[in-house]
PLY file of the C-alpha trace (Angstrom):
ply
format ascii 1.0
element vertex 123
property float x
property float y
property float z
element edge 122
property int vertex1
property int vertex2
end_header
0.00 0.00 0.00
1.13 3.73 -0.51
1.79 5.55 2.31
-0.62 8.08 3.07
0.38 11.99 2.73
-0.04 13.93 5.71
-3.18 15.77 5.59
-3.12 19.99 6.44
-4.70 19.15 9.26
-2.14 17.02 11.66
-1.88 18.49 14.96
1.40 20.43 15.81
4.08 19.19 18.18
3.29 20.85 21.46
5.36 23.05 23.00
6.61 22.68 26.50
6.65 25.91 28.38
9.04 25.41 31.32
10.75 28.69 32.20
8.35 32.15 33.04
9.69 33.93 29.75
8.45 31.04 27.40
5.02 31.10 28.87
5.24 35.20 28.91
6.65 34.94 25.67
3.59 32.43 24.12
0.66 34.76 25.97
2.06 37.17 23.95
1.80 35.19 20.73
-1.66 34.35 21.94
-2.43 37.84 22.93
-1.26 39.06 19.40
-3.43 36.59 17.00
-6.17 37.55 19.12
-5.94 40.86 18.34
-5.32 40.19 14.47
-8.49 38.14 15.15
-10.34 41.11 16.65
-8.90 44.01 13.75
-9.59 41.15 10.96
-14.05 40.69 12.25
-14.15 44.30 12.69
-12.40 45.53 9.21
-15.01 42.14 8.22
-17.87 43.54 9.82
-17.63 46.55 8.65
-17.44 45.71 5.26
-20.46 43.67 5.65
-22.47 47.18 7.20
-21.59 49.01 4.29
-22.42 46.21 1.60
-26.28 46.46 3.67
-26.34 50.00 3.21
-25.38 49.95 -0.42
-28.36 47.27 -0.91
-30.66 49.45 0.90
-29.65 52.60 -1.07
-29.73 50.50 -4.25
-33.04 49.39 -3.73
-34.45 52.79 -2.75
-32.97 54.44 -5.91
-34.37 51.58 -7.94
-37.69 52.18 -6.39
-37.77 55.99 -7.08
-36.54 55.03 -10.51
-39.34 53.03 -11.29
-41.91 55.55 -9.50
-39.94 58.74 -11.69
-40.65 56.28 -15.19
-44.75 55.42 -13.74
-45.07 59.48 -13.25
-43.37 60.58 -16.25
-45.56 57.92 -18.60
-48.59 59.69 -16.61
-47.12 63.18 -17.49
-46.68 62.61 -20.85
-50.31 61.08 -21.38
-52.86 63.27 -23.24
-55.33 61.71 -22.28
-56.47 64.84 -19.92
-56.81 66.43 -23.61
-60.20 64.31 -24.08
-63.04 66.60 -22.13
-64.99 63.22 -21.37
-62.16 62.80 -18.87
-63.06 65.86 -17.02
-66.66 65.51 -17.05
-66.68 62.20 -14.80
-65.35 64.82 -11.96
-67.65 67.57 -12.79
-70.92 65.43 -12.20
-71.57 66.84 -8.62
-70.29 68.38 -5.95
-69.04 65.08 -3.56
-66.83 64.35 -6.81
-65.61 67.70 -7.04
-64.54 67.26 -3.13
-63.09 63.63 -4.19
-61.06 64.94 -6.98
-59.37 67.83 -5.11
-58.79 65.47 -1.99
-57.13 63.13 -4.50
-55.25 65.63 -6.00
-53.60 67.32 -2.82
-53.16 63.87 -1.17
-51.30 62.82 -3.97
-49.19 65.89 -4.07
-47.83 65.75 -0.65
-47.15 62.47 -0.37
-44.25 62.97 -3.15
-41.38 65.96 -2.07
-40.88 66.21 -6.29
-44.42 68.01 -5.73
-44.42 70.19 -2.81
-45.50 72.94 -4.40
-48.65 71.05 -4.64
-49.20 72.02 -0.93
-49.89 75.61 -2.02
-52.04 74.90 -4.78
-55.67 75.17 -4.83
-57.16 72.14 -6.78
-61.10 73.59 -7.39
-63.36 72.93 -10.17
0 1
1 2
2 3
3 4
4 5
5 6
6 7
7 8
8 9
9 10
10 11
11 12
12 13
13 14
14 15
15 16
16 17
17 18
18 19
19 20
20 21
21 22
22 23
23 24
24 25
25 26
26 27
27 28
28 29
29 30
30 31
31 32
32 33
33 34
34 35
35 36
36 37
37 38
38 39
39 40
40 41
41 42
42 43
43 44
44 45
45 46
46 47
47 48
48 49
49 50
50 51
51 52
52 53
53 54
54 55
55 56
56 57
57 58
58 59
59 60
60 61
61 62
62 63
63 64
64 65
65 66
66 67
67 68
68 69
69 70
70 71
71 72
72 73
73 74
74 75
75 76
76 77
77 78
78 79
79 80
80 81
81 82
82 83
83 84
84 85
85 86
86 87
87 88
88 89
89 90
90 91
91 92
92 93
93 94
94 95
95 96
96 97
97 98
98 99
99 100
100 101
101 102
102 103
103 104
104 105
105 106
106 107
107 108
108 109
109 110
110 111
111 112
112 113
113 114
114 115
115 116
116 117
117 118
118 119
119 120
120 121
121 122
């Protein structure tokens, strides 16, 4: 049979610590990783915090994207051209109240339209 190669995994030779400087001087070597350990998970960690807040960003300018493109296919409608369009508000007055509540509600729900606050949507 071949021999088998020793695997990456075979446990060191221990070290015997006999005088007060090699123990002193292996706390330190312990002392030292452990800190490498600790710099290492936070440089890790932090990493990690900023890949979340890209992710968020990303998917909050994707979202606006998509809401900028549904508004700007509604802008560029002419459908509001067509009078029939209109007339479906002007029936009565409780319509008249719906559309301007719509309108406003809509407007300050979006910062693009603040100016909306100021504007008086009567028929």
């Amino acid at each position: 049979m071949a021999d088998a190669e020793p695997s990456a995994a075979t446990p060191r030779e221990i070290q015997i610590l006999e005088t007060p400087e090699d123990i002193q001087a292996r706390r330190e070597q312990v002392l030292g990783r452990y800190a490498q350990f600790k710099d290492a998970t936070k440089a890790k960690r932090q990493k990690l915090e900023d890949a979340r807040r890209f992710m968020y960003f990303k998917r909050d300018a994707d979202e606006l994207e998509s809401w900028i493109h549904e508004k700007l296919q509604t802008a560029s409608d002419e459908s509001y051209r067509d009078p029939t369009n209109l007339q479906v508000c002007v029936l009565n007055d409780s319509s008249k109240h719906a559309f301007s509540s719509m309108m406003t509600s809509t407007c300050m729900c979006c910062p693009v339209f603040k100016w909306c606050e100021y504007t008086t949507f009567a028929l």
